[in-house]
Structure formats: structure tokens, C-alpha cells
KEDOGU-228297 format. One record per residue (C-alpha): x, y, z; residue in one letter; residue number from 0. Coordinates in Angstrom, 1 decimal. Layout:
<nodes>
east X, north Y, up Z, bavex a, bakol NUM
...
</nodes>
This chain:
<nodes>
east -6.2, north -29.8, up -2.9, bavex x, bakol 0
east -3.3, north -30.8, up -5.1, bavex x, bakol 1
east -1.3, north -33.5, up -3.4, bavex x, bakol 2
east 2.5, north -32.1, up -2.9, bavex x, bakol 3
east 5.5, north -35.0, up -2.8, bavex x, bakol 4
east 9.0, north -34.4, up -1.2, bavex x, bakol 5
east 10.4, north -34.4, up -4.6, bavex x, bakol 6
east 8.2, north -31.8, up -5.5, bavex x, bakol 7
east 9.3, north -29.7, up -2.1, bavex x, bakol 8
east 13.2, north -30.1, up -2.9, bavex x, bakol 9
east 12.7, north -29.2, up -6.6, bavex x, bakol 10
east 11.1, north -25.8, up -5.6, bavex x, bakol 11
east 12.9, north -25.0, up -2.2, bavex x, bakol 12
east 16.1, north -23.4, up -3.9, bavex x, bakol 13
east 14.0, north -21.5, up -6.5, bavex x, bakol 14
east 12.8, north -19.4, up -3.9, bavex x, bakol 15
east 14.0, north -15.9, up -3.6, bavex x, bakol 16
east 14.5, north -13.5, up -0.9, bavex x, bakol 17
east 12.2, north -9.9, up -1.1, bavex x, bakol 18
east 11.0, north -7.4, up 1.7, bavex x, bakol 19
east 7.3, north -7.1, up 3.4, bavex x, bakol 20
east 5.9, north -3.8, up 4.6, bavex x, bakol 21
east 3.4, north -4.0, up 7.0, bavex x, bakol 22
east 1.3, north 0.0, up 6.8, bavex x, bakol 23
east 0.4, north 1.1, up 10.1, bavex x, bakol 24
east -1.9, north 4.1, up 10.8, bavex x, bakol 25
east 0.8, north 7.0, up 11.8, bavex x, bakol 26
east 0.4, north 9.5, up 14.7, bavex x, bakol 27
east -0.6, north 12.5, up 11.4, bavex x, bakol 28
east -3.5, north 10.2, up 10.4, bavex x, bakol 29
east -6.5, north 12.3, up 11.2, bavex x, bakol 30
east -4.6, north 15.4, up 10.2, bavex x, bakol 31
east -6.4, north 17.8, up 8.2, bavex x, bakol 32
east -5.5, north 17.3, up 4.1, bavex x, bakol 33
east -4.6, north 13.7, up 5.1, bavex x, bakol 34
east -6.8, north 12.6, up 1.9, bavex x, bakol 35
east -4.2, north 14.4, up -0.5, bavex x, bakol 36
east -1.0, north 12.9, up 1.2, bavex x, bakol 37
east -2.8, north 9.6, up 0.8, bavex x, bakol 38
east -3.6, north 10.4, up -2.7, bavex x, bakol 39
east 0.5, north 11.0, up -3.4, bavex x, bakol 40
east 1.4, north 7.6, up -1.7, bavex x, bakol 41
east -0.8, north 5.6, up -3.5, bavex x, bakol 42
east 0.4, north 7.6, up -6.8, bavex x, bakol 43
east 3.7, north 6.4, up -5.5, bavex x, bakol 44
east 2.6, north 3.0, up -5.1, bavex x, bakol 45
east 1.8, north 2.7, up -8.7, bavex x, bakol 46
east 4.9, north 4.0, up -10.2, bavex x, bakol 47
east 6.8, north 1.5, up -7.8, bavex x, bakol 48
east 4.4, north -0.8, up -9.1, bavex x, bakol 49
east 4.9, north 0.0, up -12.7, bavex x, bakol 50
east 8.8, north 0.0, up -12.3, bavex x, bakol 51
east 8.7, north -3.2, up -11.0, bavex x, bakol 52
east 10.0, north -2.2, up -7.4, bavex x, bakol 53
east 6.7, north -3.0, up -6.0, bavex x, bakol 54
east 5.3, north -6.5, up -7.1, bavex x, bakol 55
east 2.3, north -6.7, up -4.9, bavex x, bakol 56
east 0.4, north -4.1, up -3.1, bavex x, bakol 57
east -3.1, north -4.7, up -0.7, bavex x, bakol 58
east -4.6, north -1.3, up 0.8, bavex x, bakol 59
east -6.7, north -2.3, up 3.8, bavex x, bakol 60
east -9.7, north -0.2, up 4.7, bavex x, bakol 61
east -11.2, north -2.3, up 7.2, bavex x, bakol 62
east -11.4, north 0.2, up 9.9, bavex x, bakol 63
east -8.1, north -1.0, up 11.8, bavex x, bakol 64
east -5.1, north 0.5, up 12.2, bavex x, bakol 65
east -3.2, north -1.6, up 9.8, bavex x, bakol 66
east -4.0, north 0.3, up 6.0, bavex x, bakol 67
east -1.7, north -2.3, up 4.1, bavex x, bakol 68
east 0.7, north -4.6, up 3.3, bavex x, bakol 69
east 3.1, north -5.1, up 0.4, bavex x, bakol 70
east 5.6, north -6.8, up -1.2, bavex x, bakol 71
east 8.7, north -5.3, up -2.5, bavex x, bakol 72
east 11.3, north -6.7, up -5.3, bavex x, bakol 73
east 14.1, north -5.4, up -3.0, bavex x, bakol 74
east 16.7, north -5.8, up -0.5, bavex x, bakol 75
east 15.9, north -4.2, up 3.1, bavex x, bakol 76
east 18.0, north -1.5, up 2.6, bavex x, bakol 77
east 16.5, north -0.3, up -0.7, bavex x, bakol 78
east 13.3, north -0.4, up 0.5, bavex x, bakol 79
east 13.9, north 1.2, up 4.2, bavex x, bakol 80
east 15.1, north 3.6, up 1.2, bavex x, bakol 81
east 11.9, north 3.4, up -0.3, bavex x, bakol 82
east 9.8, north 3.9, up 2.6, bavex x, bakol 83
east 11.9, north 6.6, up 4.5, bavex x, bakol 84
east 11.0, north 8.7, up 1.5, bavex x, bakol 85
east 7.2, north 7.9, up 1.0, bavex x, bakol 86
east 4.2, north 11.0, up 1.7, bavex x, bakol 87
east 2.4, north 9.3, up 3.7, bavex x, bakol 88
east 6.0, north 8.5, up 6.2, bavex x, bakol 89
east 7.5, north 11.6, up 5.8, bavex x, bakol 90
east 4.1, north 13.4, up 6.6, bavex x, bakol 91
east 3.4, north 10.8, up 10.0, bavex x, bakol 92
east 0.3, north 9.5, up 8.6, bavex x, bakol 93
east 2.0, north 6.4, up 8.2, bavex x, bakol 94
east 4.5, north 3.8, up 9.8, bavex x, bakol 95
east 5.4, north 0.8, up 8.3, bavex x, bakol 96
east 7.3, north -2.6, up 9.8, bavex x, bakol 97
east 9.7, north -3.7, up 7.1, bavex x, bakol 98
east 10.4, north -8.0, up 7.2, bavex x, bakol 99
east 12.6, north -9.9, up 5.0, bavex x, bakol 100
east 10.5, north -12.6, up 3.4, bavex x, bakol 101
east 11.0, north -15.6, up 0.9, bavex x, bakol 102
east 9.0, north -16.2, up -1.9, bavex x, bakol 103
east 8.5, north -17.6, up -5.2, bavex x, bakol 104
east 9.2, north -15.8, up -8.5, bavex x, bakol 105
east 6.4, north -15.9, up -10.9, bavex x, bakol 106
east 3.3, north -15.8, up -8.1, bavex x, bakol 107
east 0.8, north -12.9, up -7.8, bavex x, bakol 108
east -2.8, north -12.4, up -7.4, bavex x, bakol 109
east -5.3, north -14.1, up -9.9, bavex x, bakol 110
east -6.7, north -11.5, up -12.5, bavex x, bakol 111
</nodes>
């Protein structure tokens, strides 16, 4: 691993910027029938979030717990409380989310 100095730490401590984590939690609604279409929409959502730049990171899980993702939003807490107040898969009960305020850096994502 890269070594990391002190200097190096105090040079990139200010640069870091404040965003919002959602933790996805399986909802009461989740084994509803049509659930698969309501997911459908909230992923469609997901990627126009995505492509407007609201939503800078997004991980689905499927590993057969009750947490289904995680994401990282290029907003305040209030926007997206907004945000997620307003998603299918909320609105509908498949879904609950835990919304965090988070630091991070601007400029990191997942490699291609």
C-alpha cells in the first residue's frame, strides 16, 4: 500500500465535502404481489438521479438479506429525505431507507 504522510492528511482533510448515505432496507410491501414492477420504477429512478448527477453512486444488493442497497447522494439531508419520501419503491412500502450525513472526497467513484 501507498505510504500516506501527515502532510499529505492535512492537504486533503479540508477538500472533503459533506453528502448523504442511504442505507435500502427491505419494507413491510416487499413480498407484495407486482413488487417486480415498483422495483423496476425505482431503479428507473435511480438512473435518472444518476444521470442528473443527484445520485453519484448507487450498489443494489441482492444477497438475500434484508438490506437491497446503499447509495450515495450529491445532496444535503433534506433534499434527499426529499428524494426518498418520493421514491416507488418508499411510497409503495417495499422499501425503507436510513438516511446518514457522510464526508467524502470529490472526484472518487468505482473503477470502470
Amino acid at each position: 500500500m501507498t505510504t500516506i504522510t501527515d502532510e499529505y492528511m492535512r492537504e486533503m482533510a479540508p477538500k472533503a465535502r459533506s453528502y448523504s448515505l442511504v442505507i435500502l432496507t427491505e419494507g413491510p410491501g416487499f413480498r407484495q404481489p407486482g413488487v417486480e414492477k415498483i422495483i423496476w420504477e425505482h431503479g428507473r429512478r435511480n438512473h435518472q438521479m444518476r444521470l442528473d448527477g443527484i445520485l453519484s453512486i448507487v450498489c443494489p444488493v441482492s444477497d438475500g438479506t434484508t438490506l437491497h442497497g446503499i447509495g450515495l447522494f450529491n445532496a444535503g439531508l433534506e433534499e434527499t429525505r426529499q428524494l426518498m419520501d418520493q421514491d416507488p419503491g418508499v411510497l409503495a412500502g417495499v422499501f425503507r431507507y436510513e438516511l446518514h450525513a457522510c464526508r467524502g472526497f470529490p472526484g472518487d467513484c468505482l473503477p470502470g
